[in-house]
BAMINU-741627 format. One record per residue: residue number from 1; chain; x, y, z of N, C-alpha, C in turn. Coordinates in steps of 0.05 Angstrom, whole numbers. Example, Ala and Ser with C-alpha at 12.3 -4.5 7.8 and 13.67 -1.06 7.14 Angstrom:
[1, A, [264, -114, 156], [246, -90, 156], [264, -66, 156]] [2, A, [257, -45, 142], [273, -21, 143], [258, 1, 157]] 
This chain:
[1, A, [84, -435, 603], [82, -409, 590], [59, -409, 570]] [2, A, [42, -385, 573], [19, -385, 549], [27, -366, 529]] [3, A, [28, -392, 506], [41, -374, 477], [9, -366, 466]] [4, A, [16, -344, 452], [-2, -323, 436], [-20, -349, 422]] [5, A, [-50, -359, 421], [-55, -365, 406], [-77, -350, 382]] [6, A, [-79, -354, 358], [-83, -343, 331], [-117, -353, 330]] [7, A, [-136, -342, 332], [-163, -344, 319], [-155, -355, 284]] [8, A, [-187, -365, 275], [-189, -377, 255], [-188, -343, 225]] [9, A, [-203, -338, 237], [-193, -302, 223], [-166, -286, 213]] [10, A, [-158, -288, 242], [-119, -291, 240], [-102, -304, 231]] [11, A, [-113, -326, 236], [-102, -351, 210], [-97, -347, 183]] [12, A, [-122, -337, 181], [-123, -336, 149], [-112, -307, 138]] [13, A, [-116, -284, 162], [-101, -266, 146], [-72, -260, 145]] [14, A, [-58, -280, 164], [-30, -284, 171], [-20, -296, 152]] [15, A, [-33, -328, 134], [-32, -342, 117], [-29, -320, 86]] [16, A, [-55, -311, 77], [-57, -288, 56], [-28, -266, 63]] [17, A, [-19, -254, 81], [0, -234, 71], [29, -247, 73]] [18, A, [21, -276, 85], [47, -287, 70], [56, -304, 48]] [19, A, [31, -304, 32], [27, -321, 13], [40, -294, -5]] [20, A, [24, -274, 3], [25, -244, -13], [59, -231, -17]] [21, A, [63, -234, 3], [103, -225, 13], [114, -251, -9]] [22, A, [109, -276, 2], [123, -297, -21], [120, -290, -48]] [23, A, [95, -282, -53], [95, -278, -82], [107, -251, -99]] [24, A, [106, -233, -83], [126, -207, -79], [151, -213, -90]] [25, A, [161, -226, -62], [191, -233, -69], [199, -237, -95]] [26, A, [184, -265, -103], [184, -279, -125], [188, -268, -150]] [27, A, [174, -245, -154], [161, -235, -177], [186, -215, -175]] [28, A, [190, -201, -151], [214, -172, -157], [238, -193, -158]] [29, A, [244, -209, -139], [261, -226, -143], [291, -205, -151]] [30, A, [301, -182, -132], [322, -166, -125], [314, -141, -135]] [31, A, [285, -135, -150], [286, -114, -166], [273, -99, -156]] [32, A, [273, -101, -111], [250, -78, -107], [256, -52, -109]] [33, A, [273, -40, -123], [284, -15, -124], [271, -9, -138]] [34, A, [268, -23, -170], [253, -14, -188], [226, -18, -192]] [35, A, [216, -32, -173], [187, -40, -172], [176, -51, -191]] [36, A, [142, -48, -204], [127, -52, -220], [112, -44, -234]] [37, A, [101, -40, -259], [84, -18, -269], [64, -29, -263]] [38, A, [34, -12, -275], [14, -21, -256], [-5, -50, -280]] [39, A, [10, -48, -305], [0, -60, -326], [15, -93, -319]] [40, A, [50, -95, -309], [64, -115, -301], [44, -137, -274]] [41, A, [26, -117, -257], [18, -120, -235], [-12, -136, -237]] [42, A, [-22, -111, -259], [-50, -133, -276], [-38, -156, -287]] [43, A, [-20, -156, -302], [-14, -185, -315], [-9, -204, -284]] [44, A, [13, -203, -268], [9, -224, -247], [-27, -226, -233]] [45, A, [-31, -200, -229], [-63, -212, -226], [-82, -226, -240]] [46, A, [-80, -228, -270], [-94, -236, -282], [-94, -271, -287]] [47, A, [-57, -270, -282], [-53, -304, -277], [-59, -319, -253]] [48, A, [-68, -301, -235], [-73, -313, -209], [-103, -310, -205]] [49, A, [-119, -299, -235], [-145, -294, -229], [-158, -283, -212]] [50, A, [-149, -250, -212], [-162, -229, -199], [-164, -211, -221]] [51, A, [-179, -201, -223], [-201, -172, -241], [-173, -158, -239]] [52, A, [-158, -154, -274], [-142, -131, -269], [-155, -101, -270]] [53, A, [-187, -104, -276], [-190, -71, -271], [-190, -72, -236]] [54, A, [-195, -84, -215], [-199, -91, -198], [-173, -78, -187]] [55, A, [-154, -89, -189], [-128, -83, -196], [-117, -47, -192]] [56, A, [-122, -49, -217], [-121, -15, -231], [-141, 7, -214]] [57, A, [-162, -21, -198], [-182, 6, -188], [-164, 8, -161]] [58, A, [-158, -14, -155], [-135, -6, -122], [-115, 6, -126]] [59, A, [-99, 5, -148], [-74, 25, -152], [-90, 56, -154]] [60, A, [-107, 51, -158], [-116, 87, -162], [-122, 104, -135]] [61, A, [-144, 81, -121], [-144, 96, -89], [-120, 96, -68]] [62, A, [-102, 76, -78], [-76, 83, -62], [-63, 105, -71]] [63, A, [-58, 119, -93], [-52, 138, -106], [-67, 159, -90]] [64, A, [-97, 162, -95], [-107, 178, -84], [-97, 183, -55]] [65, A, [-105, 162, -49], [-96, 170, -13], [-66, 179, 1]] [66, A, [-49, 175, -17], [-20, 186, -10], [-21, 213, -22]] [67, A, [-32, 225, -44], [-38, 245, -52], [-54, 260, -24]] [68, A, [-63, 259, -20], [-92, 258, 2], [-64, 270, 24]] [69, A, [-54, 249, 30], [-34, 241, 58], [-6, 273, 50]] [70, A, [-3, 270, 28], [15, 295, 20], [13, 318, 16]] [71, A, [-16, 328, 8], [-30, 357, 15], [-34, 356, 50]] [72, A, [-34, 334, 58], [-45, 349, 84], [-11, 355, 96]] [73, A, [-2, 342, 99], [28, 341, 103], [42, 366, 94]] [74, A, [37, 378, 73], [40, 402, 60], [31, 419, 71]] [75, A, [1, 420, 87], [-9, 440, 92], [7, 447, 127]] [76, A, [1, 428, 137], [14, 425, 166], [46, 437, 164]] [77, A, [65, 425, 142], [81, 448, 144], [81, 475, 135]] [78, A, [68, 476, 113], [64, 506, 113], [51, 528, 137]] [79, A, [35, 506, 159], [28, 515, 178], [48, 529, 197]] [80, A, [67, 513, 197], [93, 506, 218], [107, 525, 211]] [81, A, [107, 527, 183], [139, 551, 186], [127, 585, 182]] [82, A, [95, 585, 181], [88, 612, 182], [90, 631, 208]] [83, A, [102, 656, 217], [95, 658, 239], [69, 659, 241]] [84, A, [72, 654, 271], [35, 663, 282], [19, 670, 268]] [85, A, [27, 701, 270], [3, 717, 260], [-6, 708, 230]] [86, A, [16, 699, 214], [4, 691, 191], [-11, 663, 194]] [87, A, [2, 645, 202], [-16, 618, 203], [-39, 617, 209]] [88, A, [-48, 640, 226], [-74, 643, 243], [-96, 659, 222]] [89, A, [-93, 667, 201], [-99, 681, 180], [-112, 673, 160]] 
């Protein structure tokens, strides 16, 4: 039987999101209901030595982009429940 094998690329990004998930865990450790603020999130980044503006600058485009993801979503239903002649308008 030929099992799936993993490039050196794959490796490492298989390695990274589970280093990332462990450290997750770790940190909510039962509390993913309530999550993290984005200041709680700099401080673990900052002990693991990553740029918490770095940080702050990725919490912002993810923000953005679900924002982004929710006007369009918004618009598509407003599309949906117009009749015709209005949607077309």
């Amino acid at each position: 039987m030929n099992e799936r094998r993993f490039g050196e690329a794959e490796i490492e990004l298989i390695l990274q999101r589970a280093v990332q998930l462990e450290v997750i865990s770790e940190i909510l450790g039962g509390r993913e209901h309530e999550g993290l603020t984005l200041r709680e999130v700099q401080e673990i980044a900052r002990e693991a030595g990553i740029d918490p503006n770095l940080v702050a600058r990725a919490a912002w485009e993810l923000e953005a982009h679900r924002l982004e993801a929710d006007q369009s979503m918004g618009e598509s239903k407003r599309r949906s429940i117009l009749p015709s002649s209005l949607a077309q308008a």
